[in-house]
C-alpha positions in Angstrom: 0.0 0.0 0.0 2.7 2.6 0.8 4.5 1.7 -2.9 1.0 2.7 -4.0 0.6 5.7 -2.5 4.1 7.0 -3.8 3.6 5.8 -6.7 0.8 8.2 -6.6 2.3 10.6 -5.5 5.6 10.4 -7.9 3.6 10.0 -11.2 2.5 13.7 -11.5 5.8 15.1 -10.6 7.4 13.0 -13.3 5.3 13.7 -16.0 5.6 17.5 -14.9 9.4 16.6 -15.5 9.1 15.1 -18.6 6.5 18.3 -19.7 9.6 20.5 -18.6 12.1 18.6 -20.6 9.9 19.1 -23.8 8.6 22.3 -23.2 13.0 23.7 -23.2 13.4 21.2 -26.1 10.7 23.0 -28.3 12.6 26.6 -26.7 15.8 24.9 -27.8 14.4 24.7 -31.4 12.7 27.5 -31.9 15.8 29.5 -31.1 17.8 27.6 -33.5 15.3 27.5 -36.3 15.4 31.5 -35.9 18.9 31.7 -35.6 18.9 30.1 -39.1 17.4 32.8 -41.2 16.5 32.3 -44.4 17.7 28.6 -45.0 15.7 26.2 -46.4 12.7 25.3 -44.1 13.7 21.3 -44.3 17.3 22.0 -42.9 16.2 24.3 -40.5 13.2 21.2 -39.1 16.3 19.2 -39.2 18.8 21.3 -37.1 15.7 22.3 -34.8 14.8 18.9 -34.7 18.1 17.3 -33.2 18.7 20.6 -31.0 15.7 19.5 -29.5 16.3 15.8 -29.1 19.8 16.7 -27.4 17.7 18.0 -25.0 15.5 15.3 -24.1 18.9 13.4 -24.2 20.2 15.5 -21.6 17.2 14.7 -18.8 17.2 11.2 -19.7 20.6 10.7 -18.7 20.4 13.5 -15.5 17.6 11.3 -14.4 18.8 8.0 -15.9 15.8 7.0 -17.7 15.9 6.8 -21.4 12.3 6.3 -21.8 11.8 10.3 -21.5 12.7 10.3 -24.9 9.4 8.0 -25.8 7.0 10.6 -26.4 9.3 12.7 -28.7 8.1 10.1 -31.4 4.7 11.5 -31.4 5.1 14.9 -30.2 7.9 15.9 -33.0 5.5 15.8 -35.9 2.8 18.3 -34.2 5.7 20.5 -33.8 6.9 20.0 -37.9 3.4 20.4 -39.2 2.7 23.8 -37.7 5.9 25.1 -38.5 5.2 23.8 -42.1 1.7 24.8 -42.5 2.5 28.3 -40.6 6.0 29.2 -40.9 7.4 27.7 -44.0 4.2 28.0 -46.3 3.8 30.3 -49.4 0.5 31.8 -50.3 -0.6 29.2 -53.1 -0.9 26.2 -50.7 -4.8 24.7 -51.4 -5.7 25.8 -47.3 -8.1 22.5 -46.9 -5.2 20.1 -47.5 -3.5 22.1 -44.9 -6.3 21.7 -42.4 -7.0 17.8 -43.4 -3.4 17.0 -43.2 -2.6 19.1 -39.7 -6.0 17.7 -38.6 -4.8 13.8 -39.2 -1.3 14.5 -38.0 -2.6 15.8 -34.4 -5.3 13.6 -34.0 -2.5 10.4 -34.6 -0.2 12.6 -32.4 -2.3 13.5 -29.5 -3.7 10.0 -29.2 -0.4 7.8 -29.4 0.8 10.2 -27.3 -1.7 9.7 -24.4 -1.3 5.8 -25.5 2.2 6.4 -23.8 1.1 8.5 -21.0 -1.5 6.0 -19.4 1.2 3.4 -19.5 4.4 5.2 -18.4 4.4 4.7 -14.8 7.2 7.7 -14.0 11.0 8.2 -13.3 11.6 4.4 -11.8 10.2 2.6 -15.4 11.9 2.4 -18.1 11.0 0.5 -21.8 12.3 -3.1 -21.2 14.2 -2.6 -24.6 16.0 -0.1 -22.8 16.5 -1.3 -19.6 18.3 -5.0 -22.1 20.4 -2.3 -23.7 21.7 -0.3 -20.3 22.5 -4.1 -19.3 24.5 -5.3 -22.3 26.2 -2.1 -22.8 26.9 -1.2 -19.2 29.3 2.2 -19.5 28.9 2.7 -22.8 25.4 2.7 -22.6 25.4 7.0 -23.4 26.5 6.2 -27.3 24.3 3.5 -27.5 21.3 6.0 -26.1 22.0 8.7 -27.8 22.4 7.2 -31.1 20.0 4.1 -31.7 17.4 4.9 -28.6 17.0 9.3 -29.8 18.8 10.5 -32.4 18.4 7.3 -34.7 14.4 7.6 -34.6 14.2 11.3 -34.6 16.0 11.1 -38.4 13.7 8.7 -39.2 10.5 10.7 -38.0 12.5 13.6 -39.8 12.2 11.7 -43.0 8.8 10.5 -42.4 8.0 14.1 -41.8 9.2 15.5 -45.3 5.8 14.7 -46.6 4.4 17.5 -45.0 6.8 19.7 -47.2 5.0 19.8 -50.1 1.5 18.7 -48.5 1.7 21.7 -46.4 4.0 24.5 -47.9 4.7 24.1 -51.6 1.7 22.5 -53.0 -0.7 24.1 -55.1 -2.5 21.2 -56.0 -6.0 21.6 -55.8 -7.8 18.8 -53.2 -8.5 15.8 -55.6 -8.7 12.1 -55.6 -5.9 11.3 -54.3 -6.2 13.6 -51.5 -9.2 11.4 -50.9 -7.3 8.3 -51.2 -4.8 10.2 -48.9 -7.5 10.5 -46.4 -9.0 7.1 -46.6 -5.0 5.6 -46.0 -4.4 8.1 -42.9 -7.3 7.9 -41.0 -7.7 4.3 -41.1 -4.1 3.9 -40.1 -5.3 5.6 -37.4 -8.2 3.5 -36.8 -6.6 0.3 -37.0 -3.4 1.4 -35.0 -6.1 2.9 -31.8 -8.0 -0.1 -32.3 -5.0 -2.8 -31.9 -3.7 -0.4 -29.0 -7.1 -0.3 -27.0 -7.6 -4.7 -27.9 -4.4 -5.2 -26.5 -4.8 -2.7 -23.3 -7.9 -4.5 -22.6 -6.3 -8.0 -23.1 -3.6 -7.2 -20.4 -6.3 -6.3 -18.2 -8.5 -9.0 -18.3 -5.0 -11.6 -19.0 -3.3 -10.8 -16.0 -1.0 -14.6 -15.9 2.3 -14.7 -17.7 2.5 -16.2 -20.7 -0.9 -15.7 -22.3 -0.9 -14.4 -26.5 -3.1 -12.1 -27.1 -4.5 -13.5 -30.1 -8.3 -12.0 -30.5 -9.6 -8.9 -32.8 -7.2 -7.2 -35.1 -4.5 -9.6 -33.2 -6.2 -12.7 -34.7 -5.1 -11.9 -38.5 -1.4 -9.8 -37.6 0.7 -10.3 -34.6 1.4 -6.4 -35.1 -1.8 -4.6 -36.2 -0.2 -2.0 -34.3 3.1 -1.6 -36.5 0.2 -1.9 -39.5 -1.4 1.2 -38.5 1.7 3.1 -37.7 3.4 2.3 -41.1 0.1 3.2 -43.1 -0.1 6.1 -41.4 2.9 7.5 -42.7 2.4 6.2 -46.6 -0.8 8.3 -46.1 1.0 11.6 -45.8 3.7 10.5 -48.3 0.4 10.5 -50.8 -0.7 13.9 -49.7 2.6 14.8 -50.6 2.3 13.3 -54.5 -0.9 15.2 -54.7 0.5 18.2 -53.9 3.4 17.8 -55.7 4.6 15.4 -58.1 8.1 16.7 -58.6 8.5 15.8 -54.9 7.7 12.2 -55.6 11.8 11.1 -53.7 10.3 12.0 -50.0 8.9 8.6 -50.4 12.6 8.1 -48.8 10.9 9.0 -45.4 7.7 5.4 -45.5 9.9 3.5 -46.5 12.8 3.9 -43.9 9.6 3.8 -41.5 8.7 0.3 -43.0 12.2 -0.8 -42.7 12.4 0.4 -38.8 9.5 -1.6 -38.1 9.2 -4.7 -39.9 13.6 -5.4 -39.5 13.9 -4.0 -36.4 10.3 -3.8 -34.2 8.5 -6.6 -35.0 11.6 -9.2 -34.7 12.4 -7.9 -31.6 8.9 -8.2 -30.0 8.7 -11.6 -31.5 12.0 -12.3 -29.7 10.8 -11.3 -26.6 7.7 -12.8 -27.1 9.8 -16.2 -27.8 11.5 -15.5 -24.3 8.0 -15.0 -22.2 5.5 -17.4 -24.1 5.6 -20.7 -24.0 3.2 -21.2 -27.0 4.5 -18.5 -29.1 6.5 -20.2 -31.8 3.3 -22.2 -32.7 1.6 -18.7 -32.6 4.3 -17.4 -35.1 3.5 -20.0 -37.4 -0.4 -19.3 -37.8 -0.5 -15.8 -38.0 0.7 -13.2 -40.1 3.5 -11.2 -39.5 2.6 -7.9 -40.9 0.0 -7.9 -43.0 -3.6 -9.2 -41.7 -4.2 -12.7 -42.9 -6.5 -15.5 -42.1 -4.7 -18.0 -39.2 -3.5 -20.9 -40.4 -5.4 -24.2 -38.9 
């Protein structure tokens, strides 16, 4: 009862930490994207953009938890957008793409975001992926953190995030088809990925003995609806790029290094673990699909 009650107690002041972190990390970048001038507005996102994540490096390793650097993931973009659609945009942008796309991009934003915040359980937990690496790595632990756990996914978000270039500063596309198509990709990324998150929320609940698979709803036909969603997600704003702008067809560069991430480096790792902690896994692997949802093999 009393490691509830300062657990209680601790939560709040640990998230106000973590608010403070990101609060001087978006400071940080604002001064440095001003202190750039009149560079191009996708080297000053990326200067900005690691300014900031040095920052959130710096409180995860005053305060020894790497996981401050989780919510950066889904905060970044919010950050990118705005800048994009109000800072970097020339008058001849269609406005309703801008609205649809900054629209999607906070509503995927805010919510993953609060999927993190209602399981981060303050300063004492760390991800377990973390916690393996501080373990293997011991002392040099810092290089590993501050190149594969922050700066390695904030260039990848970077690239995912060109597609709001053109979809929300250079494009003078008029809305069209595949704006709809756009639409139809995003949001149901969204859909699937909250749906897959909330399934599997309600299945640790209700599946409180080690070793259970979650294997029900979206979870039935892809061990990682989740990874589904996120990946889609970011092929949607690649196409609101293309119908913006053709000629900026190569940000495509930013999808697929998010498909890469996940499918060579996310989903074999959670299988791995997965491996480790389920008895009954392996079998699982063999029925259902990796990636994309498929009918279970009898």
């Amino acid at each position: 009862m009393d490691n509830l009650r300062t657990k209680s107690k601790s939560l709040p002041k640990a998230f106000a930490l973590c608010a403070l972190a990101y609060i001087i990390a978006l400071c940080v970048a604002v001064f440095v994207g001003y202190a750039m001038g009149d560079r191009h507005p996708i080297w000053i996102v990326l200067t900005a953009d690691i300014a900031a994540t040095l920052v959130i490096y710096a409180f995860a390793r005053v305060f020894l938890n790497a996981s401050f650097y989780d919510a950066y993931w889904s905060v970044a973009p919010l950050a990118i957008a705005l800048y994009y659609a109000l800072g970097a945009s020339s008058g001849n942008v269609d406005f309703s793409r801008q609205v649809v796309v900054v629209t999607l991009v906070f509503i995927w934003g805010v919510r993953l975001t609060y999927n993190w915040a209602r399981q981060w359980r303050g300063l004492g937990h760390e991800d377990w992926r973390y916690a393996n690496l501080r373990d293997k790595w011991k002392r040099l632990f810092w290089i590993v953190e501050l190149s594969g756990i922050e700066m390695m996914p904030t260039l990848v978000v970077f690239l995912g995030c060109l597609s709001l270039y053109p979809a929300l500063s250079t494009g003078t596309s008029p809305l069209g088809a595949l704006d709809w198509v756009a639409i139809v990709v995003t949001a149901g990324a969204i859909i699937i990925e909250t749906t897959a998150d909330q399934q599997l929320r309600r299945f640790v609940k209700t599946n409180p003995q080690p070793g259970n698979i979650m294997s029900t709803g979206l979870w039935a036909y892809s061990r990682h609806p989740n990874y589904l969603g996120e990946v889609m997600f970011w092929w949607g704003l690649f196409l609101f790029a293309l119908a913006a702008d053709l000629s900026y067809w190569w940000v495509f560069v930013g999808p697929l290094a998010m498909t890469v991430l996940f499918i060579f480096v996310s989903m074999p790792m959670m299988d791995k673990r997965n491996l480790e902690r389920r008895p009954g896994y392996q079998e699982h692997m063999r029925k259902v699909s990796a990636f994309i949802p498929w009918f279970p093999k009898k």
